[in-house]
C-alpha positions, 0 to 999 in steps of 0.5 A: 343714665341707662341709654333708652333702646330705640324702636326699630322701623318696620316697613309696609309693602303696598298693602300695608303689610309688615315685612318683616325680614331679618333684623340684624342687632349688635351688641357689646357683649360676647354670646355667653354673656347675652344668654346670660343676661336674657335667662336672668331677665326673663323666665324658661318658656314651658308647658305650664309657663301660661299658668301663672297670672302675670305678664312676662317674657318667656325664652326658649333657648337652642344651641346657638340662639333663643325665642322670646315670647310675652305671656299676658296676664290672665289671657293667652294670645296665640296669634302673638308674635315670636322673636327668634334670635341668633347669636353670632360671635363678632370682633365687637361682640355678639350679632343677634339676627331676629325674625319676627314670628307667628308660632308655626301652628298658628302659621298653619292654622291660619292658612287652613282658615284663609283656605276653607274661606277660599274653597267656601267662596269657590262652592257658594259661587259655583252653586249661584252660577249653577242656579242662574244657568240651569233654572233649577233650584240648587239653593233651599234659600236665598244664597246671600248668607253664604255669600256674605260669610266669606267676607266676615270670615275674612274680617274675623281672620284679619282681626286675629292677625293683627291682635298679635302685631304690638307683641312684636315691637314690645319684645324687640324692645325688651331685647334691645334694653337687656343685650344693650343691642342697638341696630347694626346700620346705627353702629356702623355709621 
């Protein structure tokens, strides 16, 4: 009977956050045969991988380790998040340090977004002031729509953010199954 993987625990900052540092993973197999085990359980991550209308999980190899990625049937969701693996010889097997991921465009397009919200509030906020001091007319109306903007922008990027986070878990779990890796705390003791 196939042992089932456990999930691993992700912990939450005072903000409810994920803070996701580097998950360490062991498993009985040396690094040649997890590579070969991932390639045969999942397919080569290209250009036209999102081209196709199943779900799977898609890998990018490197030198000394991979990324795996969920393609979803009939959508693309770039704010999924990346497992990034590195595979290390151990006298047991193999070490697999995993980080969970945004893709860095994605990383970067949402600082982008969070700033442009942060210099709009500035603008809109610094315009008010400017109104109520000087008495002069600076808005053509009333200054509450933008002002109400920042926060449903706000609202809209967190929702973006979190449409990604179950990828996270379901891939971390694909890993553990295919490399038979369990967490390294659990090994140890």
């Amino acid at each position: 009977m196939r042992r089932q993987a456990r999930r691993p625990q992700l912990k939450r900052d005072s903000l409810g956050r994920t803070n996701m540092p580097q998950l360490l993973f062991e498993s009985p197999f040396p690094p040649e045969e997890c590579r070969r085990r991932l390639e045969a359980a999942t397919e080569p991550d290209r250009f036209r991988s999102d081209f196709t209308f199943r779900t799977a999980v898609l890998t990018r190899f490197t030198s000394d380790g991979f990324r795996l990625r969920l393609r979803r049937a009939f959508f693309r969701n770039s704010f999924s998040r990346l497992v990034y693996g590195r595979l290390r010889t151990t006298a047991r097997g193999t070490m697999i340090e995993a980080r969970v991921r945004l893709h860095p465009y994605v990383r970067a397009f949402t600082i982008v977004w969070f700033g442009f919200i942060g210099l709009w509030s500035a603008l809109v906020i610094g315009l008010w002031i400017v109104e109520r001091f000087s008495g002069e007319r600076v808005f053509d109306s009333s200054p509450w729509p933008g002002v109400l903007m920042a926060p449903a922008l706000i609202v809209f990027g967190v929702l973006f953010l979190r449409t990604g986070r179950a990828d996270a878990h379901e891939l971390l779990t694909f890993m553990q199954s295919v490399l038979e890796a369990t967490p390294a705390q659990e090994r140890a003791a």
